[in-house]
Every structure is written in structure tokens, then in C-alpha cells.
ROMARVEX-868907 format. One line per 5 residues: their letters; for each residue x, y negated, z of N, C-alpha, C. Coordinates in steps of 0.05 Angstrom, whole numbers. Each point is the difference from the previous one (the first is absolute). Layout:
! residues N
a = X:Y:Z:X:Y:Z:X:Y:Z  ...
END
This chain:
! residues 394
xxxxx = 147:3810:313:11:5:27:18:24:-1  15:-6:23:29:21:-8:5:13:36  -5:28:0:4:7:34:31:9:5  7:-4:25:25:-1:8:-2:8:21  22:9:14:0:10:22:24:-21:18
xxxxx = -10:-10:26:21:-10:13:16:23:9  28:-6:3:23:12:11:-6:12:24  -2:-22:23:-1:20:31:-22:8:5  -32:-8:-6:-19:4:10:-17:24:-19  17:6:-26:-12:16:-17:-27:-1:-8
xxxxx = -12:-17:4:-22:-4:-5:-7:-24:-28  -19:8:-6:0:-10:-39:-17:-38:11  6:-1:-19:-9:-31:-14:4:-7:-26  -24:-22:0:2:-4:-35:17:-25:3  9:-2:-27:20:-22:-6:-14:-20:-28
xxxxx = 0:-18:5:-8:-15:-38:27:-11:-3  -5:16:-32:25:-14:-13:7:-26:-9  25:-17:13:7:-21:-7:-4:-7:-28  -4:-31:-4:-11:-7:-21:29:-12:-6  3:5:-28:27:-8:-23:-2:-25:-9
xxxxx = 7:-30:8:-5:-19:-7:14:-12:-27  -16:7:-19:18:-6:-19:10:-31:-13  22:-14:-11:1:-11:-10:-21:-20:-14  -4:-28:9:-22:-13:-19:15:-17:-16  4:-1:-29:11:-18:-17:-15:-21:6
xxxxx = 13:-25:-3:-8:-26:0:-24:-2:-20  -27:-9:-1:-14:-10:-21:15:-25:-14  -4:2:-26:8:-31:-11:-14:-14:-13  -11:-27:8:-15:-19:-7:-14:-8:-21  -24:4:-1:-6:-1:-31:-1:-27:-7
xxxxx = -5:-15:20:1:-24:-12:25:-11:-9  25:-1:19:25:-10:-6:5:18:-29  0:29:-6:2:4:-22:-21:-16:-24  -16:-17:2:-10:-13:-19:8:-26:3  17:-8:19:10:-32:7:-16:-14:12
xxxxx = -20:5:13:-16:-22:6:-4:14:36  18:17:12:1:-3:31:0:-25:20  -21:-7:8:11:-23:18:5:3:30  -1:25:14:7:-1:21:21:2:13  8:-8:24:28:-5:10:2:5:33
xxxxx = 0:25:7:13:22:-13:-25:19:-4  10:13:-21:-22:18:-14:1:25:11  -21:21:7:10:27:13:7:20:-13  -3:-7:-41:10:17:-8:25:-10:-16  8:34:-8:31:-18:-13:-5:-23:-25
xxxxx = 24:-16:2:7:-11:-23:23:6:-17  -3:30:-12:34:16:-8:-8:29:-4  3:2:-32:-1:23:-6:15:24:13  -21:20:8:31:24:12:16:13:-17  16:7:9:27:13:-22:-6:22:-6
xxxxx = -7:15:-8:1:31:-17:28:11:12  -2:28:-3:16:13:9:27:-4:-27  -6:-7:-30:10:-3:-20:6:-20:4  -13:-28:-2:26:-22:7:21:-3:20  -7:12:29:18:-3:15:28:19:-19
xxxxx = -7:24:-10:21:13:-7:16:-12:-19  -19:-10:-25:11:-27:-16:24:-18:15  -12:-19:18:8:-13:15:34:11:11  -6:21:13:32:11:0:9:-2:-12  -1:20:-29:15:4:-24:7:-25:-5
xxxxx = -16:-25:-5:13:-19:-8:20:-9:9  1:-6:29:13:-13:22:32:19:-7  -1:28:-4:22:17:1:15:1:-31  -26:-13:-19:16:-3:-28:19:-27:-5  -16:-19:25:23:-27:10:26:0:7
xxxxx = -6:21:24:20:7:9:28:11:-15  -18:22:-17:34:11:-14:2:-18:-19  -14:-15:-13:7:-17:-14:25:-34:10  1:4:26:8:-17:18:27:18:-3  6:20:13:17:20:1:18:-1:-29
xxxxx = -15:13:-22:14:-7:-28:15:-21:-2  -18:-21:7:23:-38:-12:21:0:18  15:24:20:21:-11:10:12:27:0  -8:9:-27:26:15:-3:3:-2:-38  30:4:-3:14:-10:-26:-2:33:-16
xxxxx = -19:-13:-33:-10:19:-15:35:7:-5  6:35:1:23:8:-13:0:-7:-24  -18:9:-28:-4:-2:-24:20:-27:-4  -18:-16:16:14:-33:-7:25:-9:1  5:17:37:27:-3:-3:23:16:-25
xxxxx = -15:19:3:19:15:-34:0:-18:-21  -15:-18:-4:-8:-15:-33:-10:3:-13  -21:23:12:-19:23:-14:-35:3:-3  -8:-26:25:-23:12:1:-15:-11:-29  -29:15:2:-6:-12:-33:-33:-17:15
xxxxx = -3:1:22:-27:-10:14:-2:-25:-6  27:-16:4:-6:-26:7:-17:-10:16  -10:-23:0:-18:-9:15:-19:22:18  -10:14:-13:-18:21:15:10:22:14  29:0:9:11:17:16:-5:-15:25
xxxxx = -6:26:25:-12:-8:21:22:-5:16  34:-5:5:15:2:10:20:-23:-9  21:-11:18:3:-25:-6:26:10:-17  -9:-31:-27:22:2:-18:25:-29:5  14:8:24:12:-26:16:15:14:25
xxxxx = 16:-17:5:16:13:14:-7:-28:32  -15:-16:-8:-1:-15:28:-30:-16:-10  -9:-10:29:-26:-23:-3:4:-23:11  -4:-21:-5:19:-13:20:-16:-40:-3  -14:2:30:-7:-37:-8:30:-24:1
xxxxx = 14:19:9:32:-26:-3:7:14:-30  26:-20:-12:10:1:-28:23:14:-11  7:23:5:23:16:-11:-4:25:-12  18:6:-21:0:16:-22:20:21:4  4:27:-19:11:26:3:12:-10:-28
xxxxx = 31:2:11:17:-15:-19:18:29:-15  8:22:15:3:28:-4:-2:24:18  -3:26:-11:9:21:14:22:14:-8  19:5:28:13:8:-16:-3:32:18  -5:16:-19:8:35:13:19:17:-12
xxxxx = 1:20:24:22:19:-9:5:26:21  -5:1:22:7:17:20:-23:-4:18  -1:15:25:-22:12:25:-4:-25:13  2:-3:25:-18:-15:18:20:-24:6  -7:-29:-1:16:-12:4:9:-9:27
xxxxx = 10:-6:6:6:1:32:8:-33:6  14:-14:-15:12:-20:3:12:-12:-30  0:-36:-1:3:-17:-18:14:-20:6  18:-7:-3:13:-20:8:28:-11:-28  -8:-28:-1:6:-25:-20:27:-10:21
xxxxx = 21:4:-5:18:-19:13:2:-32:-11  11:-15:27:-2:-33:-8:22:1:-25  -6:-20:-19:22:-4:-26:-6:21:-19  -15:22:5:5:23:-18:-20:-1:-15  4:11:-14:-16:11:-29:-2:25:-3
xxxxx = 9:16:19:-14:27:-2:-10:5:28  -23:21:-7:-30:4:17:15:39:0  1:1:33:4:21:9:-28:17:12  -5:24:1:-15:10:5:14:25:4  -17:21:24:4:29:10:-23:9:6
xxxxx = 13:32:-8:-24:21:2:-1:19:21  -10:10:2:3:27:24:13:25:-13  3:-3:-29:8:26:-12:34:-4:2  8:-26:17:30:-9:0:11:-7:-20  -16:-14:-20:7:-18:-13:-1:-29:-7
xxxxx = 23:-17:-3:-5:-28:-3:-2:-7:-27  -3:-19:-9:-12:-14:-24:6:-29:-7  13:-3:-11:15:-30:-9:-13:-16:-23  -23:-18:8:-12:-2:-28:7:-33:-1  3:-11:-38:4:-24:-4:-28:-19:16
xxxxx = 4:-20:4:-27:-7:11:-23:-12:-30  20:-15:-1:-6:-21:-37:-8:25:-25  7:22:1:-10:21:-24:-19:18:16  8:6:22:-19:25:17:12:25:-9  28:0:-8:4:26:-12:19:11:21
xxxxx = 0:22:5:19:22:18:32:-1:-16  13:-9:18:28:-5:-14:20:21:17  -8:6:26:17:25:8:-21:17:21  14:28:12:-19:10:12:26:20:18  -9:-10:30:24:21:16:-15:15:21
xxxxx = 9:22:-4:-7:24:18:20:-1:19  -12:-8:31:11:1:24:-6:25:20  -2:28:-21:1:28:17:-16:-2:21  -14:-12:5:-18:12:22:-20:-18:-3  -35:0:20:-19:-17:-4:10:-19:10
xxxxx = -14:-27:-15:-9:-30:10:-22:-2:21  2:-14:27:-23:-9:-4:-9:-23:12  21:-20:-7:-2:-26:5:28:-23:-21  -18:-26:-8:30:-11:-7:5:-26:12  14:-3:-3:12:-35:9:13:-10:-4
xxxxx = 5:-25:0:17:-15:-10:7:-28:12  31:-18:14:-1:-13:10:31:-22:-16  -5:-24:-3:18:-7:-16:10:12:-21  24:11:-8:9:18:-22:-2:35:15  -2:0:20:-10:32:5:-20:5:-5
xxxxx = 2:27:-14:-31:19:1:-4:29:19  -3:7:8:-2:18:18:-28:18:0  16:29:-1:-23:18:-8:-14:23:21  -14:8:19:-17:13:12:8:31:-9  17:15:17:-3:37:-10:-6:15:28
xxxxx = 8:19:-12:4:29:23:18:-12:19  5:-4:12:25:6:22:24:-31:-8  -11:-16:-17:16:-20:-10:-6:-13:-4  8:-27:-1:3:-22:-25:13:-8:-10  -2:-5:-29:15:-5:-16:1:-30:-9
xxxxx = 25:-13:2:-4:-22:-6:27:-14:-25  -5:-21:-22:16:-5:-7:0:-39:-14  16:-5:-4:-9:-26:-14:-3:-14:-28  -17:-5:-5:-3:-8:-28:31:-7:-18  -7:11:-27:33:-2:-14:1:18:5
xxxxx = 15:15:20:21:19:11:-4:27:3  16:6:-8:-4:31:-8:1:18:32  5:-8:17:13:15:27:-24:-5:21  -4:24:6:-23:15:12:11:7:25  -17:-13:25:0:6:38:-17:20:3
xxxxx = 3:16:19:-15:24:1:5:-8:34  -25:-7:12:1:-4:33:-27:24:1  21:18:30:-8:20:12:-37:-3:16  -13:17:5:-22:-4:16:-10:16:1  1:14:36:-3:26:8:-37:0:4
xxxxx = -20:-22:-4:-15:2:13:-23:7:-26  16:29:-29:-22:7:-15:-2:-25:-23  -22:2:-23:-4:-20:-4:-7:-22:6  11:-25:-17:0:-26:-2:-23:-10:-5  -18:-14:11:-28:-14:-13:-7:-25:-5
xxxxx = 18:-14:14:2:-29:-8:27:-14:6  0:-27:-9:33:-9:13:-8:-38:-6  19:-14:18:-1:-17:1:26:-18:11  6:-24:-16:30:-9:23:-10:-29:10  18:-5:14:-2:-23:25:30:-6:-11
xxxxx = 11:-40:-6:22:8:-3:16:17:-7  24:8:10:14:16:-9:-2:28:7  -29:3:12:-3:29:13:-23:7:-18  16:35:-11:-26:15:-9:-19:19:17  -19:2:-2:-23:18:15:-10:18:-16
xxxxx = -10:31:9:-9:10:-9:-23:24:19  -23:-3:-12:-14:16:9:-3:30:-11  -4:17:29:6:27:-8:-23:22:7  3:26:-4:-23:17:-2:-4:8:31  21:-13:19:8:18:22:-7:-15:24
xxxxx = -14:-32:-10:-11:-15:12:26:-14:8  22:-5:-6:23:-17:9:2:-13:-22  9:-34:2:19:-13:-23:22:-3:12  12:7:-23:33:-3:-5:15:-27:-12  9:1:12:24:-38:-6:26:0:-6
xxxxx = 6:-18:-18:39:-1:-9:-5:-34:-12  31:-6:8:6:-26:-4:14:9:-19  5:-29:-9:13:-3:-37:27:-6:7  13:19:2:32:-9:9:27:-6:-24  12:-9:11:20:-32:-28:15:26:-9
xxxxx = 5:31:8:24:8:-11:-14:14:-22  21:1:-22:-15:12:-21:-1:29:-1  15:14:15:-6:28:6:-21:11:24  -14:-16:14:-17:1:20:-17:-22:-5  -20:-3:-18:-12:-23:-9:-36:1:23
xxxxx = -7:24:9:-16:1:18:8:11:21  -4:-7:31:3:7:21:-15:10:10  -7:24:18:-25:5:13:12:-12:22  -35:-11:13:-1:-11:20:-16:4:33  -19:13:-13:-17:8:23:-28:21:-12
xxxxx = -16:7:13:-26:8:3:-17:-7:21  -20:-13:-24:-26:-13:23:-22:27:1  5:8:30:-30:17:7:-26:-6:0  -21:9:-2:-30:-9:17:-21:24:-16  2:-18:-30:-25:22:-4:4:27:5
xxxxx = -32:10:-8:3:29:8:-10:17:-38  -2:-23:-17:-3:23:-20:20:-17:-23  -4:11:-30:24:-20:-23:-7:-29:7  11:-14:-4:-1:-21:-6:-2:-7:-34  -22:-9:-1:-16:-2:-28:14:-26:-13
xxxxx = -3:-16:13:12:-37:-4:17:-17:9  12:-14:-5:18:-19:14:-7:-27:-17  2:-22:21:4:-27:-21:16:-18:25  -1:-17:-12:25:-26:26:-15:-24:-7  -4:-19:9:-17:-23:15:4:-15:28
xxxxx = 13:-28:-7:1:-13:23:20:9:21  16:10:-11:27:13:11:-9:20:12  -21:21:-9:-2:23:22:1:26:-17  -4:27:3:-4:21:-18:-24:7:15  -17:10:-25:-19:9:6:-8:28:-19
xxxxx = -7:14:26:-5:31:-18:-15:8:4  -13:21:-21:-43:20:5:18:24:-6  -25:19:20:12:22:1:-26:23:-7  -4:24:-4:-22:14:-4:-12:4:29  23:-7:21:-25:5:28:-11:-30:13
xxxxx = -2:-18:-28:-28:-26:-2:8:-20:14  23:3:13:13:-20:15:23:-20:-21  4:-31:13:14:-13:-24:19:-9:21  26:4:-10:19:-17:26:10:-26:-3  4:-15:14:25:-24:-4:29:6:12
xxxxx = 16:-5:-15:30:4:3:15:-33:1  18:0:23:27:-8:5:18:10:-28  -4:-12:-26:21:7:-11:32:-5:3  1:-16:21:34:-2:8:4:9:26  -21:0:11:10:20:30:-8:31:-7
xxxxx = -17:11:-17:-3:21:-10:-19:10:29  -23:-14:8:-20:9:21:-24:-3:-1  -24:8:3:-24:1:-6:-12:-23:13  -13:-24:-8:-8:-18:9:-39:13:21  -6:4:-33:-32:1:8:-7:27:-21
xxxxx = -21:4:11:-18:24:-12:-34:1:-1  6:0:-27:-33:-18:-9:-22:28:-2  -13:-3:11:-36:25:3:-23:-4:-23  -3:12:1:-31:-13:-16:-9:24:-27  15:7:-16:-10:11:-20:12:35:3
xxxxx = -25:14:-10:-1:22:8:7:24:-21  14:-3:-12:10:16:-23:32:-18:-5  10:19:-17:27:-2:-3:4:-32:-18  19:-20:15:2:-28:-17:22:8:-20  -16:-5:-28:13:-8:-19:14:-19:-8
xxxxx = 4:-20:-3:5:-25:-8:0:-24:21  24:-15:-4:2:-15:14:1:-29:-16  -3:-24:7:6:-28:-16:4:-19:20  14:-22:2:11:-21:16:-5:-31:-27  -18:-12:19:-20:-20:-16:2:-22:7
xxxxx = 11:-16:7:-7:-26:3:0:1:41  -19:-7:13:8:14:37:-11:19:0  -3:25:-17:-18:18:0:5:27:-8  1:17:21:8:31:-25:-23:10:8  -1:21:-30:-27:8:-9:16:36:0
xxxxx = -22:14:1:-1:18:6:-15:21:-20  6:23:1:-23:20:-31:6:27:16  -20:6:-1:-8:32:14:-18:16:-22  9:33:14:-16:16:-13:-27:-7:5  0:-6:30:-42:-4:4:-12:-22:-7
xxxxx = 9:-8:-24:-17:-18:-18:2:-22:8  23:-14:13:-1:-32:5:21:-11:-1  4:-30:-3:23:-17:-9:-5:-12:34  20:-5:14:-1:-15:28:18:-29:3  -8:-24:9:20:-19:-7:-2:-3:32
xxxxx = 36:-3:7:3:-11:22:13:-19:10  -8:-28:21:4:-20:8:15:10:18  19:-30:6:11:-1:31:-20:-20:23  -6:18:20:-16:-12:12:12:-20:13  -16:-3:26:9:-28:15:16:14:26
xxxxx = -4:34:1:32:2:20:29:10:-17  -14:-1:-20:32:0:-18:8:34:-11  -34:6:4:8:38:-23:-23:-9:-14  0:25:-17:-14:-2:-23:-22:13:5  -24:-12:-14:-31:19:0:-3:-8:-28
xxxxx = -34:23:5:-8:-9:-23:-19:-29:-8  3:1:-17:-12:-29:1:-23:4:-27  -3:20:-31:-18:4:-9:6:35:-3  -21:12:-15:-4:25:-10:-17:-3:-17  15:15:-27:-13:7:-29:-1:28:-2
xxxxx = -28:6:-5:-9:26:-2:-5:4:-32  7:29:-4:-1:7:-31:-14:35:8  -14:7:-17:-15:22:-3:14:24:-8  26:-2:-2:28:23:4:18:-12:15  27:29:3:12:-15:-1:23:-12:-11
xxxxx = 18:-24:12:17:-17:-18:37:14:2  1:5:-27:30:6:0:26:-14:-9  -14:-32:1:30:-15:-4:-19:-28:-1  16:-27:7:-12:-31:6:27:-7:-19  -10:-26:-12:27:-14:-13:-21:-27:-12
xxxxx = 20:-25:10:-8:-21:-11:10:-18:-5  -9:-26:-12:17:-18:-20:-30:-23:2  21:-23:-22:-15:-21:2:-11:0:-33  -22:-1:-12:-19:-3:-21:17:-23:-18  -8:0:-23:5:-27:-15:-6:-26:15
xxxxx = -21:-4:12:-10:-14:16:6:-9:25  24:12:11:7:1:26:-9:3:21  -20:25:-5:-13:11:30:7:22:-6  -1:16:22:13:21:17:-27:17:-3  16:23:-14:-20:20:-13:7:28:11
xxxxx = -12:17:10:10:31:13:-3:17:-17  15:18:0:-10:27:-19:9:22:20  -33:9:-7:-3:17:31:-6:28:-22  26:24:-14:-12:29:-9:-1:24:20  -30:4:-12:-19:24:26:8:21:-15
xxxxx = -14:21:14:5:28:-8:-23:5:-24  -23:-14:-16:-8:3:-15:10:-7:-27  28:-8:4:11:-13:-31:-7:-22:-3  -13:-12:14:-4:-31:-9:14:-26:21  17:-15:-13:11:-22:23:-17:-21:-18
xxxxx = -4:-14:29:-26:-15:7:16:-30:2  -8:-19:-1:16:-29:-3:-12:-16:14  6:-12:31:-13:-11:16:19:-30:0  -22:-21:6:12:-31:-2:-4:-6:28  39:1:9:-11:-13:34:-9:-24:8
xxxxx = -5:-9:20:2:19:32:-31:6:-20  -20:-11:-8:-27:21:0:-4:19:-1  21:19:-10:-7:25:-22:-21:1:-13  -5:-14:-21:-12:-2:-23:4:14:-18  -9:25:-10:11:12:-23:2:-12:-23
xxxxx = 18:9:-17:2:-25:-18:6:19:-27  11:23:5:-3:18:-21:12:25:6  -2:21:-10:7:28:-2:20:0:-33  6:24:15:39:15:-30:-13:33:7  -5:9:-25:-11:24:4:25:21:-13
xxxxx = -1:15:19:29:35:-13:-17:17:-3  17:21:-10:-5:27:5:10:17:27  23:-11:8:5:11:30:6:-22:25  3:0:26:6:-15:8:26:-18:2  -5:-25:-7:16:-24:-1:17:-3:24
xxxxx = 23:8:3:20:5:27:24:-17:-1  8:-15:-30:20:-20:-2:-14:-23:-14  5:-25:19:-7:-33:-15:22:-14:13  10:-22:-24:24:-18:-2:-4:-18:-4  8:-22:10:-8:-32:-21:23:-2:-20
xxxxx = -3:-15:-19:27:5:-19:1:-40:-10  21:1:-7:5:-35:-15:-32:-9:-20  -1:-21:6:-20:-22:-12:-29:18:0  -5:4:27:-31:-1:0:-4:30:-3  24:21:-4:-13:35:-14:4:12:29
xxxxx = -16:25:-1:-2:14:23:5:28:-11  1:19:14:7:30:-9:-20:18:14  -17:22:-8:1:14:17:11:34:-24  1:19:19:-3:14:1:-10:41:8  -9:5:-18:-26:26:19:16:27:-8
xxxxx = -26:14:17:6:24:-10:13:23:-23  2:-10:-21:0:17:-23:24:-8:-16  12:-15:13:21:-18:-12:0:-24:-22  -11:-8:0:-9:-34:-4:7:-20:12  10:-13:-17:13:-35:21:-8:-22:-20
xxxxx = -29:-15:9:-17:-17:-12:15:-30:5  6:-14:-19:6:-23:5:-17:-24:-12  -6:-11:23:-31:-18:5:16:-34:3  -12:-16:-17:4:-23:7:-22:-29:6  0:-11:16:-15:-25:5:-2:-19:-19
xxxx = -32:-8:-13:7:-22:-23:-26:-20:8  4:-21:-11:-30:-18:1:-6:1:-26  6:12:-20:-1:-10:-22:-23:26:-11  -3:21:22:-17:25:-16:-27:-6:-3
END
């Protein structure tokens, strides 16, 4: 007994101390531990308890899964050097892709920083690529060998290419010129860097840092071969993407909004909601544009039945996505390549999205191309431009 004094009346009383109800482990069955329990339901357990050591076991294991999960999707350097001596028993993948569809890593070719853009003109035989260090790259396609290399004074950071034009993404410009020809356009653009570009007919577009795209028509004189034409307003941050589809322009911007454009009236049709980080990537599919955001999702949108666009699915990925690009398989289905911010582009089989295989880098994969008979391009971070082709025969 324990005396106490109440507060207002000052006067004592005893108190008994509360009883500490401790914990009762389950009993466990002696019979079921000898097999021969027959009751149903029994009041004691049927299940050994865990020790404080296996549960901890138990973690460790679960966490030695884990990084072991972690390891297989990323590419052993050693290997990539030519070097490692593990073989088999190296915990890190000796492969540059995994893949349940059928295509092979036909070359790499490297040489410079981050690739930005790849582009194969129609008829040609040489495979253009740009860097951010402002340099282009002229490689044979048939040898993989670097046959020229031009420094365009300032960063890249977009390329393109439409008929015999190629057109390049800078500071305050773009530069554009046409295959063969030695003579180089230099069109003005007050709105900062360039981040993407795209043409409609005879009109080029370009998206800018300042949230405006800029427009010029292809005009017949040969001393004025681009016209400026206008500026389309709306967004409020760069404009990350452009693509054209179904006669319209469509652009993502970092403030998550995607527009549709009047590419011949030069007016904002519609303005698409939904994803909450800056849109990366844009694609025009079949009746469908698809969509890639920082906050981890691919968005495909329909025309409804009053005649704008919603969404119609959402693909969620556990980062997020910094470029969509797709093509049709040996097989002729329509395959996505969706690269996240973990280095790995992921290979989904539409409409299911079915994964169907992963292409593993060292940095993130920011340029993919389709190229003649079945080859695709990408290229990442570190300056690498992998050329991948479709076979049934692997």
C-alpha cells in the first residue's frame, strides 16, 4: 500500500498499485507438434513463435533480396570495360537489356557527353546525333564509324529532322541546314533556349525556355529560305516537347499542362490537365496521344463524344519518365519505350502495357529513333548511341 494525499481536501488515502498486465505468449500444442491434433479449433497454437533471431533473420533476408533485385538492373562497369574477371558470379548485370520480345545490340557507338538527339534521314546512310557539349556527329550507319564531327559553338539541346532538313535546338537559335549542303540557316529566337521543335508542312515550330513557340515558313527565295511567322502564347513555363498529329500541334510544358494547336491558324485549340509535374514527352499514335511526365506516368488521350480530349488510360511507373518513343516489333505490334529517371527504359506491348522488356544504361536514356529495317536508336547520358535491332531468328 502506497499513501497519498488528495489535492483539495489534503487529507491522505491509500492507493493499491495497478497491476502490469503482462504479455501471455500463445501456448503451442503438444499434440499438433507430434501430428496427431485432432481438434478444430484448438485453443492452443498450431505455429511455432518466432524468436527475436528469426524475425531479424527474416529481415536480413528479405533486404539481401532486395539489393540483390537492385544489383540485376544495374550494368557491371568491369563488363562494360571488357574487364570483369567474375563472370558468371558477378552480382551485376553482364547485358545491356532483358527482354521477353526478340532484339539484339548490334553497336555502340561513343565519343562525347550527353546525347540529346538521333536522327537517320530518309535515303541516307548516315546516322546524325547531338550533344549538349555543341557537338554533332556524322556516323556511317553500315561500319558505326564517326566519319565527321561539327562543333556548332554553343549547347544542343534538341535535334530534328524533316525530309532533307535537320534542324538543331541552341541558345537563342536554330540552326538549320540540308543534307549534302554545306550552307547553314541560323533562325533567330528571343525566347532563351530551344527545347524541342517540330514542323507541320511547310511550317517550323519551336519550343522555347520562355514558354513561347516560335514559327517560320519555308519560303521559295533562296536568300530568305525561312520566314518568321508568328508566336503562339499560353504556357507559363519551357516548353519541354512538341509533336504534330492529326493536323494539330501539340505541346508539354514544365507547368504539366499539354496544349493543342491550330497549326495554320496559329491558335490554341484545347488545354489538357491531369499530370502534375513537368510533361516530358509527347507521341501521336494511332487516335491517341500519349503523354510522359516527371510524376511517374505515361497518359493516353481519347476524343470523347463532345469532341475534346480526356483521358482515357494511365500508366504509372515508380519514377519519373523522361522521354516515350514507339514503333512496331518484328511482329507488328506496337511496343512503347517508356526511359525513367532510374536508367532503365522499360518496353511495354499496347494497348495492355505488358512489359515486355527493359535496355539498361548508365545514365538516363533521353534520345530513341526508329531507323530502316526493324533498328531503333537510343541514346543516354554519357554519350552512347546503342543501335538495337528486331529479329525472330535470336
Amino acid at each position: 500500500m502506497a499513501m497519498v494525499y488528495n489535492r483539495q481536501t489534503k487529507r491522505p488515502y491509500f492507493h493499491s498499485p495497478c497491476r502490469v498486465m503482462k504479455a501471455v505468449k500463445p501456448r503451442v500444442c503438444v499434440y499438433w507438434r507430434a501430428g496427431k491434433c485432432n481438434r478444430n479449433p484448438c485453443k492452443f497454437s498450431h505455429a511455432e513463435p518466432k524468436t527475436e533471431f528469426a524475425k531479424n533473420t527474416t529481415a536480413i533476408r528479405r533486404d539481401e533480396v532486395d539489393d540483390a533485385e537492385k544489383r540485376q538492373q544495374i550494368v557491371c562497369h568491369y563488363w562494360a570495360l571488357g574487364r570483369c574477371s567474375r563472370g558468371n558470379n558477378c552480382k551485376f548485370l553482364h547485358s545491356w537489356c532483358q527482354s521477353d520480345n526478340k532484339f539484339s545490340l548490334l553497336a555502340r557507338l561513343e565519343g562525347y557527353k550527353e546525347v540529346v538527339g538521333i536522327e537517320l534521314p530518309d535515303g541516307s546512310d548516315k546516322l546524325y546525333s547531338a550533344a549538349r557539349d555543341g557537338t554533332m556527329r556524322v556516323w556511317d550507319f553500315e561500319s558505326g564509324k564517326c566519319i565527321n564531327v561539327l562543333n556548332k559553338g554553343a549547347e544542343i539541346r534538341c535535334l530534328y529532322r524533316d525530309d532533307c532538313w535537320v534542324f538543331a535546338g541552341m541558345t537563342n537559335m536554330v540552326k538549320a541546314w540540308k543534307i549534302g549542303e554545306a550552307k547553314e540557316f541560323c533562325l533567330d529566337v528571343a525566347g532563351g533556349q530551344v527545347y524541342s521543335l517540330a514542323t507541320h508542312e511547310d511550317t517550323l515550330f519551336a519550343g522555347a525556355n520562355d514558354g513561347s513557340i516560335y514559327s517560320w515558313k519555308l519560303g521559295l527565295e533562296s536568300d530568305q529560305v525561312f520566314n518568321s511567322v508568328t508566336t503562339l502564347e499560353g504556357h507559363t513555363g519551357p516548353v519541354e516537347c512538341l509533336t504534330v498529329g492529326a493536323g494539330k500541334l501539340f505541346s508539354g510544358s514544365t507547368d504539366g499542362t499539354v496544349r493543342m494547336w491550330d497549326p495554320e491558324k496559329f491558335v490554341c485549340v484545347e488545354t489538357l490537365t491531369g499530370h502534375e509535374d513537368t510533361v516530358t514527352s509527347l507521341l501521336c499514335w494511332s487516335s491517341f496521344l500519349l503523354s510522359s511526365s516527371l510524376d511517374g506516368s505515361v497518359r493516353a488521350w481519347g476524343m470523347s463524344h463532345a469532341g475534346n480530349l480526356e483521358t482515357v488510360y494511365t500508366h504509372k511507373e515508380g519514377q519519373g519518365i523522361v522521354s516515350i518513343f514507339g514503333m512496331l516489333n518484328d511482329e507488328g505490334k506496337p511496343i512503347l519505350f517508356c526511359s525513367c529517371k532510374d536508367n532503365i527504359v522499360r518496353l511495354y506491348e499496347l494497348p495492355s502495357f505488358t512489359e515486355k522488356g527493359k535496355i539498361f544504361a548508365k545514365r538516363e536514356v533521353r534520345a530513341m529513333q526508329n531507323g530502316p529495317d526493324g533498328s531503333f536508336f537510343t541514346g543516354d547520358g554519357t554519350g552512347a548511341v546503342s543501335i538495337w535491332k528486331w529479329s525472330t531468328k535470336l
